[in-house]
C-alpha positions as CSV (number, residue, x, y, z in Angstrom):
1,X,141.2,27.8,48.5
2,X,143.5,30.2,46.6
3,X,146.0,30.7,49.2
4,X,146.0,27.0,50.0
5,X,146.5,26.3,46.0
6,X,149.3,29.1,45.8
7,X,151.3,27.6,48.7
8,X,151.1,23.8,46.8
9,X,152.3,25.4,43.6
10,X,154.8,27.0,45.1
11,X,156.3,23.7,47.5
12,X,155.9,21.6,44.1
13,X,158.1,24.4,42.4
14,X,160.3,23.9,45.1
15,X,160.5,20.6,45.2
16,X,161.5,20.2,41.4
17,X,164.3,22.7,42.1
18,X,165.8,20.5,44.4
19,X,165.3,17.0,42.3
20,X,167.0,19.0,39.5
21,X,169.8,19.5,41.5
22,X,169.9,16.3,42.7
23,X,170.5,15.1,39.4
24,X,172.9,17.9,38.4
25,X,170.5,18.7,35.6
26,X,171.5,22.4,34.3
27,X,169.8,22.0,31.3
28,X,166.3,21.7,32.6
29,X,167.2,24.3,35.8
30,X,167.9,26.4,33.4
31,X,164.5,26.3,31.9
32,X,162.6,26.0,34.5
33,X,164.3,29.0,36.0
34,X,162.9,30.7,32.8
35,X,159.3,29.5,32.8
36,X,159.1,30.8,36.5
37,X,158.4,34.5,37.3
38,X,161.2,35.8,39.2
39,X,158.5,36.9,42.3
40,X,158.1,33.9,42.6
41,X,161.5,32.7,42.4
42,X,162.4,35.2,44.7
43,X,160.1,33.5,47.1
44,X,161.0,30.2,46.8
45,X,164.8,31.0,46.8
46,X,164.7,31.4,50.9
47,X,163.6,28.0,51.5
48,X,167.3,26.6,49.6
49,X,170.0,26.7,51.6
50,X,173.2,28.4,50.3
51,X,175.1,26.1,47.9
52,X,171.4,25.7,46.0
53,X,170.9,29.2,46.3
54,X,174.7,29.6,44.5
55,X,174.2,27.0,41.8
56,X,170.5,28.4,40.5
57,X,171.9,32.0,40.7
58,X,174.8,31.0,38.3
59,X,172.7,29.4,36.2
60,X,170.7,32.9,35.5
61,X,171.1,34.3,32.4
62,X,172.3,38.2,32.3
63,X,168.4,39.5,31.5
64,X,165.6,42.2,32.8
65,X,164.1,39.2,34.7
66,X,167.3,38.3,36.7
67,X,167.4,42.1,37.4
68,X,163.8,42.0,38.8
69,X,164.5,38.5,40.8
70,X,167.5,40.5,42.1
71,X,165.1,43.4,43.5
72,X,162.4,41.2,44.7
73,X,165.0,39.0,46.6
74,X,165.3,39.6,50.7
75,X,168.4,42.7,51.1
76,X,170.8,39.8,53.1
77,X,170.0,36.8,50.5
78,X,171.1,39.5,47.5
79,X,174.2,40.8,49.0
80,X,175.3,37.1,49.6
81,X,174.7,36.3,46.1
82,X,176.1,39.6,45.3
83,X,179.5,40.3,47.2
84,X,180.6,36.1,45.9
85,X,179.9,37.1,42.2
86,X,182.7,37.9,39.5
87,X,182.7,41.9,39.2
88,X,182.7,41.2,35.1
89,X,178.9,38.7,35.6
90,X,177.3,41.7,37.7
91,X,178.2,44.5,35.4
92,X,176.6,42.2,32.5
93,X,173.7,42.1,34.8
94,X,173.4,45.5,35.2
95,X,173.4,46.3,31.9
96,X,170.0,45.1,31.8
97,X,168.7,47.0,34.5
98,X,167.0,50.5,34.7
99,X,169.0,53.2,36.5
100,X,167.2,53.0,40.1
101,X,168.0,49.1,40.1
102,X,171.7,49.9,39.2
103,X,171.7,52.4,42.2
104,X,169.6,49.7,44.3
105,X,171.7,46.9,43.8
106,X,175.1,48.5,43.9
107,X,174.1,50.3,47.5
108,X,173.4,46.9,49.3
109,X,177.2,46.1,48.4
110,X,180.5,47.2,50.2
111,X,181.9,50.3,48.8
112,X,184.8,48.2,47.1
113,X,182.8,45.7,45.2
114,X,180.9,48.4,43.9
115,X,183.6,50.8,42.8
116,X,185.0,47.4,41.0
117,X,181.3,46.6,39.0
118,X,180.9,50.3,38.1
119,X,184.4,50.8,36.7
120,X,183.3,47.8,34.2
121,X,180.3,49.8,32.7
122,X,179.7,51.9,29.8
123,X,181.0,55.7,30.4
124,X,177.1,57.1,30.4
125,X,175.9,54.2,32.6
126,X,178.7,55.0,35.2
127,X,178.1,58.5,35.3
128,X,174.7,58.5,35.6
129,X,175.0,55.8,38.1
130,X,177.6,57.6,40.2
131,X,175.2,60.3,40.0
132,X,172.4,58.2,41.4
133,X,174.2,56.6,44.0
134,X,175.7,60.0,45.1
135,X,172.2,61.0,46.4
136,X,170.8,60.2,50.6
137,X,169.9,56.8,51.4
138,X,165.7,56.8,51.1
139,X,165.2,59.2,49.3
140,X,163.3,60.0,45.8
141,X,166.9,60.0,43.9
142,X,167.6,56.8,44.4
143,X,164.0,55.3,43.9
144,X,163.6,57.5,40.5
145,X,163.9,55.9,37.2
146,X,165.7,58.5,34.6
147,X,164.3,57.5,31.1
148,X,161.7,59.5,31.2
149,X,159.9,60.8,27.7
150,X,159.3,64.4,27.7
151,X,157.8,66.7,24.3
152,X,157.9,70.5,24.0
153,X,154.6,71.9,25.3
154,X,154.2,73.6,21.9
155,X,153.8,69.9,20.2
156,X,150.2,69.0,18.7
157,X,148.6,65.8,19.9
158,X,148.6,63.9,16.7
159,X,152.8,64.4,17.1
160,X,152.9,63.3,20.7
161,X,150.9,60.4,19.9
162,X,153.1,59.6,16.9
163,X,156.1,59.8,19.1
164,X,154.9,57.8,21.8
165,X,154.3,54.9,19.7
166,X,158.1,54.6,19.0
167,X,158.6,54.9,22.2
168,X,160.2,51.6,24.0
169,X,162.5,52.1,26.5
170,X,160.6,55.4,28.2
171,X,159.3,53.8,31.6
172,X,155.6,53.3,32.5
173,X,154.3,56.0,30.0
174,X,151.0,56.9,32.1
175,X,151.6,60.4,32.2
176,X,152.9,62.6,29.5
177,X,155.4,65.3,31.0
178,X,155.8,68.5,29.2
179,X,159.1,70.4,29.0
180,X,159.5,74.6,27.9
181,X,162.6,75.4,25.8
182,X,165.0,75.2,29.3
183,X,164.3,72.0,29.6
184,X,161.9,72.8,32.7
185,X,158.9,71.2,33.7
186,X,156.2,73.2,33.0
187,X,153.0,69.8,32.7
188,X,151.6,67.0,32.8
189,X,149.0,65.0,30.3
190,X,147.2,61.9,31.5
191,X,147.1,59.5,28.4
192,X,143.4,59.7,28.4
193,X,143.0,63.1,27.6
194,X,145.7,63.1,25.0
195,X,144.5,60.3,23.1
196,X,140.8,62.2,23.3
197,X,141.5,65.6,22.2
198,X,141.9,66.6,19.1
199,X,144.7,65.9,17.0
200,X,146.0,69.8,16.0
201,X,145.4,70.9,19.9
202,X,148.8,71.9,21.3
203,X,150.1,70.0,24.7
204,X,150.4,73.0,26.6
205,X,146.4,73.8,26.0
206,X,145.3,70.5,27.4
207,X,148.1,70.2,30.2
208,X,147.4,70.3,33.9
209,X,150.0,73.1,35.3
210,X,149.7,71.9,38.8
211,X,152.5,69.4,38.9
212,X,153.2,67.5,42.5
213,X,157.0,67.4,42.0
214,X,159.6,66.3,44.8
215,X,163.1,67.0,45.0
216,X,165.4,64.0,44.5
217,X,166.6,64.8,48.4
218,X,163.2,64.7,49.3
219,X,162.3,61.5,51.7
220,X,160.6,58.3,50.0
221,X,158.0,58.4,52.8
222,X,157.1,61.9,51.3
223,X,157.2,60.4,47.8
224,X,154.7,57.8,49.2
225,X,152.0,60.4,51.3
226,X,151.8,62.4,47.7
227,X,150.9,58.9,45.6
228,X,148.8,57.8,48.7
229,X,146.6,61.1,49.3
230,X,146.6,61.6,45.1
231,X,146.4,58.8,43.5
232,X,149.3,59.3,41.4
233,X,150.8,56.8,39.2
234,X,154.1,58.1,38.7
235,X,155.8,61.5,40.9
236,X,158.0,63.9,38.8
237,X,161.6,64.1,40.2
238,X,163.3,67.7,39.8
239,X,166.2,69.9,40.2
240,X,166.2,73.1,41.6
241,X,166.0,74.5,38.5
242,X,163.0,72.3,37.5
243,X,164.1,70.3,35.5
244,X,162.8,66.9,35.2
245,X,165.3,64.3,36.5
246,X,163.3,61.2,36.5
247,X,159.9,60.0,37.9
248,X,158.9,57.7,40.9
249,X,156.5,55.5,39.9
250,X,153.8,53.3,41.8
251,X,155.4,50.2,42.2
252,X,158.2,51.2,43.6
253,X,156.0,53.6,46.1
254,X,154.1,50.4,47.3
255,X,157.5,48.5,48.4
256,X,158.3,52.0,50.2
257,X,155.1,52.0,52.1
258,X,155.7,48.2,52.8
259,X,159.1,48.5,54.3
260,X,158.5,51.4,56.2
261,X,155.1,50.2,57.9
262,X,157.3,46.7,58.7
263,X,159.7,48.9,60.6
264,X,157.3,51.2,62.0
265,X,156.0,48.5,63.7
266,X,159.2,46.9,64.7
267,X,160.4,49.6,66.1
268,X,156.9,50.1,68.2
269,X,156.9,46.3,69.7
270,X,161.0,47.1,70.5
271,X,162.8,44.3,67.9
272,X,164.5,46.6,66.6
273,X,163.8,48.3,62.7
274,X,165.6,45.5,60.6
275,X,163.2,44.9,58.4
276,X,164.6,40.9,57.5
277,X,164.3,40.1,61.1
278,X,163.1,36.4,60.3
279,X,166.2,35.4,58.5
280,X,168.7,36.5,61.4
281,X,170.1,34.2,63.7
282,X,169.0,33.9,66.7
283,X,172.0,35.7,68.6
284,X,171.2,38.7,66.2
285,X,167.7,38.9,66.8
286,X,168.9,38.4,70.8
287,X,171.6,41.6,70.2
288,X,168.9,43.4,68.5
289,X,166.2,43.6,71.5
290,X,168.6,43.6,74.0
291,X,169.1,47.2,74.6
292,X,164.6,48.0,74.0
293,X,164.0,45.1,76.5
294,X,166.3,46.5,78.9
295,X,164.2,50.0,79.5
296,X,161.8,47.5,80.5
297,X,163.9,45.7,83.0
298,X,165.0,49.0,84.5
299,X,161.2,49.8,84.8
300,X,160.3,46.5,86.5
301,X,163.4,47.2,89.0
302,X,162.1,50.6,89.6
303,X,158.1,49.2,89.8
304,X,159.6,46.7,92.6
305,X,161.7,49.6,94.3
306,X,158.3,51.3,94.3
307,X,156.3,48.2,96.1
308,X,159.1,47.9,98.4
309,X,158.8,51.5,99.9
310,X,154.9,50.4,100.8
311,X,155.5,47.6,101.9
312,X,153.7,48.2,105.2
313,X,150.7,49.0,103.4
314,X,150.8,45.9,101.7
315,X,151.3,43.8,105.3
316,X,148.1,45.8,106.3
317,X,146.5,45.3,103.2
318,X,147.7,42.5,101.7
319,X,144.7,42.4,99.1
320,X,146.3,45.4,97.7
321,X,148.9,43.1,95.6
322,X,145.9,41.3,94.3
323,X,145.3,44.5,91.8
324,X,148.8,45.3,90.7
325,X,149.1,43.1,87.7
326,X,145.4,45.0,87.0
327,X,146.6,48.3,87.5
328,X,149.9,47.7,85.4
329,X,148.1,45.7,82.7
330,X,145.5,47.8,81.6
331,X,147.3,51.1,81.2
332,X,149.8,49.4,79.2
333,X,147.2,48.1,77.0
334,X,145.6,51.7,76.8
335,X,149.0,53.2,76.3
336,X,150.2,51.1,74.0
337,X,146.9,51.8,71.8
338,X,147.0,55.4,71.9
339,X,150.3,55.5,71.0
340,X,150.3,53.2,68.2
341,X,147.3,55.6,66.6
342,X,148.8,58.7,66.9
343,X,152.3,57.2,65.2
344,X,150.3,55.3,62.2
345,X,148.3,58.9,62.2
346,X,151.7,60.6,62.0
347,X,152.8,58.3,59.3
348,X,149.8,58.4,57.0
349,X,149.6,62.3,57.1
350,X,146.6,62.1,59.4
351,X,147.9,63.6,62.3
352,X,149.8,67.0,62.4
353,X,150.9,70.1,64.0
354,X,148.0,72.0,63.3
355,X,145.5,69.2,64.7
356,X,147.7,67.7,67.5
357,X,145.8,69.3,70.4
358,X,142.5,68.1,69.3
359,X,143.8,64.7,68.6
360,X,145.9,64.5,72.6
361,X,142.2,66.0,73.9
362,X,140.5,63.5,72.0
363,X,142.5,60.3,73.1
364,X,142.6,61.7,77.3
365,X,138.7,61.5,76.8
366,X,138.8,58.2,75.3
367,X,141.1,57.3,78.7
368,X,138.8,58.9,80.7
369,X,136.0,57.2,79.4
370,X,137.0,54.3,79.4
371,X,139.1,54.8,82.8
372,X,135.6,55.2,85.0
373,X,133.9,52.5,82.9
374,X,136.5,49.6,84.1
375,X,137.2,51.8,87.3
376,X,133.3,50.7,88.3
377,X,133.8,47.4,87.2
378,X,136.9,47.0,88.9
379,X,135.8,48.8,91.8
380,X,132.8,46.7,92.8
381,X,134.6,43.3,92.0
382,X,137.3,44.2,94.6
383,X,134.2,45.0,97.2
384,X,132.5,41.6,96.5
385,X,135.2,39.6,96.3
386,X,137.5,41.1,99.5
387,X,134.3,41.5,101.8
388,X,136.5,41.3,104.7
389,X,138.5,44.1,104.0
390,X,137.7,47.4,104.0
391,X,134.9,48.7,101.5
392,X,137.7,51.4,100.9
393,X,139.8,48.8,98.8
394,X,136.8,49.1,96.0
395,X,137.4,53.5,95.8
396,X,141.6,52.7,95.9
397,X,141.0,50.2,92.9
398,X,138.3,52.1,91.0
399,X,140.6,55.3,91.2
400,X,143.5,53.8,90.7
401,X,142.6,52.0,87.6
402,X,140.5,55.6,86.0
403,X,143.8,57.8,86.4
404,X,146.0,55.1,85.2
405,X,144.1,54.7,81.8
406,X,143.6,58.6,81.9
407,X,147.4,58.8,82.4
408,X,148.3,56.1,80.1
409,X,146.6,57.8,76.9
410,X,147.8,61.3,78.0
411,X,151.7,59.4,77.7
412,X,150.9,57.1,74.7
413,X,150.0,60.2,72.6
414,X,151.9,63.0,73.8
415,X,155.3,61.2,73.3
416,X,155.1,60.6,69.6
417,X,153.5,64.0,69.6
418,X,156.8,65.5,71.0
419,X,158.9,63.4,69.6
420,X,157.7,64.1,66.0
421,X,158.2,67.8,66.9
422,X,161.7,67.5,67.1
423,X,162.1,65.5,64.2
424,X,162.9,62.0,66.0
425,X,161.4,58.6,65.0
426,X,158.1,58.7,67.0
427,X,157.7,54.9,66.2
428,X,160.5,54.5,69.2
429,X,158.1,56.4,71.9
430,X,155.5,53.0,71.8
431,X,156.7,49.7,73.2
432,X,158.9,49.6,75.9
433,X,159.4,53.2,76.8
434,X,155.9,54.3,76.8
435,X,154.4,51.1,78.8
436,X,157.1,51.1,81.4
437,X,156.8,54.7,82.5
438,X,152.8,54.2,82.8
439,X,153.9,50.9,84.8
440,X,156.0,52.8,87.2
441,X,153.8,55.9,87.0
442,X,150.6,53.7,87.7
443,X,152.1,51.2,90.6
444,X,153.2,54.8,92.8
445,X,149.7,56.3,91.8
446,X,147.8,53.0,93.5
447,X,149.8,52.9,96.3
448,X,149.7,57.2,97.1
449,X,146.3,56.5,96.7
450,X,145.8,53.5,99.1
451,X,147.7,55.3,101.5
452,X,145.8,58.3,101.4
453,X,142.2,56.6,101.8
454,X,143.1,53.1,103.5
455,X,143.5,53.1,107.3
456,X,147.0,51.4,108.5
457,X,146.2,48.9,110.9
């Protein structure tokens, strides 16, 4: 009932936008744009087409809320919107917004643009902005938010908590982080125990010393296994002289998880890793599984080349072909399983170096299990149902079948295994490559096995 009543506000919303602009009525566009929260906006805004998308986005006022429409916005709508606007609007615009946004916003634009929007800021925003933008792509530098509030570990309670209250632009205050007299990061204070201890107690005798800090280098899918496996609201960002740069905070930490699970899973199905694949054309979405779906048509050419060298022991046998869409379908199902566990393992911290043997033990047994369970089944159907052929056909099935599920869950987790060692994407070893090597592996294992037990007539 919820959804249904969310997804009626939001086509009424929609449809008001567009009767506005029908009528050419700024004034009342301009406050409805204000009345609507700009998630929502951003949500509605892929359903206009461009010159509606143009006209509401110029009718946004230079404000925090623009900002956040800006950020919630899919990456190809924004730089659109942002690559047509004047230079002079966007560095109003990102006056209003928080460091990471800045850095966010000005690294989905071309180099040029960018260089052009900087130039127009305020000496301390550019510089810590070039700063920002100066760090890798993903990583906890460019996620971080800099105002942070910091107090001397040596401050009293009843001084912190005077200090915080006239604090307004210090972001997500959760955690109080304490600095020594370098500047270096030496606690941190939850606002519950601050607010609970006693007024002359000094920060540094109620701090927690054991601070989970990250480099700003340091991956944003790092940054998002420490929140996930802690709990953390907010992740310290330091230098290597530990001294607090900014902090990461939850929200941000969620879109990170988000994005990379919608690539992960891309990547595993072989579409590609662009994460706004529903608003591509349909040639770009064609380019972009091209290449993964041609490892599969290389497989299938090399599966047929396989058939074709037993092709006497099919004439013999011609019930044999009855079984190869079997054989092929089921340890690609088995693969493709196993392989997605141990990459979503991988990802959530889960699976590991130290435990990768037990977890590639664990899975063959599941194969193996499973492999004589649908072996038997298999096995007997192919007896009952072929009675005129050889009772042999129901052991070459029921064998065939067990090692290719055995062999499929060995493939499906040792590739990401390896893969992962080496520091490659093991997202890429599921999909295509991993199902057609157990196709081709499976199709010559059925038919070496049919031509070792069957008799050629």
């Amino acid at each position: 009932m919820k959804k249904e009543m969310f997804g009626t506000e939001i086509t009424v919303l929609r449809d008001t936008f567009r009767r506005l602009l029908r009528r050419h009525a700024k004034t009342n566009i301009v406050k409805l744009i204000n009345k609507t929260h700009p998630a929502d906006m951003a949500l509605i805004f892929r359903y206009f087409n461009d010159n509606e998308q143009d006209t509401i986005f110029t009718l946004m006022n230079p404000a925090e809320e623009t900002v956040e429409f800006l950020s919630e916005l899919d990456e190809s709508i924004t730089i659109r919107l942002l690559e047509q606007e004047a230079p002079e609007r966007m560095a109003f615009i990102l006056e209003e917004a928080s460091s990471n946004e800045q850095a966010y916003l000005m690294g989905l634009v071309d180099e040029e643009y960018a260089a052009s929007v900087i130039n127009l800021l305020q000496a301390e925003e550019k510089e810590e902005l070039e700063e920002m933008m100066a760090y890798p792509e993903d990583s906890a530098g460019i996620l971080m938010y800099t105002d942070v509030f910091t107090l001397h570990e040596e401050t009293v309670a009843r001084e912190a908590i005077t200090a915080l209250q006239d604090q307004e632009e210090a972001e997500m205050v959760f955690y109080l982080y304490t600095v020594d007299d370098d500047r270096r990061l030496t606690g941190v204070i939850s606002l519950r125990d601050l607010v609970t201890t006693s007024g002359a107690t000094m920060l540094k005798d109620i701090m927690s010393r054991k601070v989970h800090a990250v480099r700003p280098e340091t991956d944003q899918e790092e940054v998002a296994r420490i929140v996930s496996q802690y709990n953390f609201l907010a992740v310290p960002v330091v230098d290597s002289d530990e001294q607090l740069l900014g902090i990461v905070t939850v929200d941000d930490v969620v879109d990170v998880i988000r994005e990379e699970a919608t690539e992960d899973f891309l990547k595993m199905v072989g579409a590609g890793e662009d994460r706004e694949i529903l608003l591509k054309s349909s040639w770009e979405n064609a380019r972009m599984r091209l290449p993964w779906l041609f490892a599969s048509w290389i497989g299938g050419i090399l599966a047929a080349f396989i058939i074709g060298i037993f092709n006497n022991l099919l004439e013999s046998t011609i019930a044999l072909a009855a079984f190869i869409p079997v054989i092929m379908g089921m340890g690609g199902n088995i693969g493709t399983q196993s392989s997605t566990i141990i990459v979503r393992g991988l990802a959530t911290g889960r699976v590991g170096f130290e435990n990768s043997a037990k977890v590639l033990f664990k899975e063959i047994r599941v194969g193996l299990i499973l492999g004589i369970l649908y072996g038997v089944l298999l096995g007997l159907f192919a007896i009952l149902q072929f009675i005129d052929v050889s009772p042999m056909l129901g052991i070459v099935v029921g064998l065939s079948i067990c090692l290719s599920m055995i062999m499929a869950a060995t493939i499906g987790s040792m590739v990401p295994l390896v893969l992962n060692r080496f520091d490659i994407d093991p997202a890429v070893a599921t999909g295509p490559f991993v199902t057609t090597a157990i196709d081709i592996l499976g199709v010559a294992f059925y038919f070496l096995i049919a031509g070792s037990f069957l008799v050629i007539a």
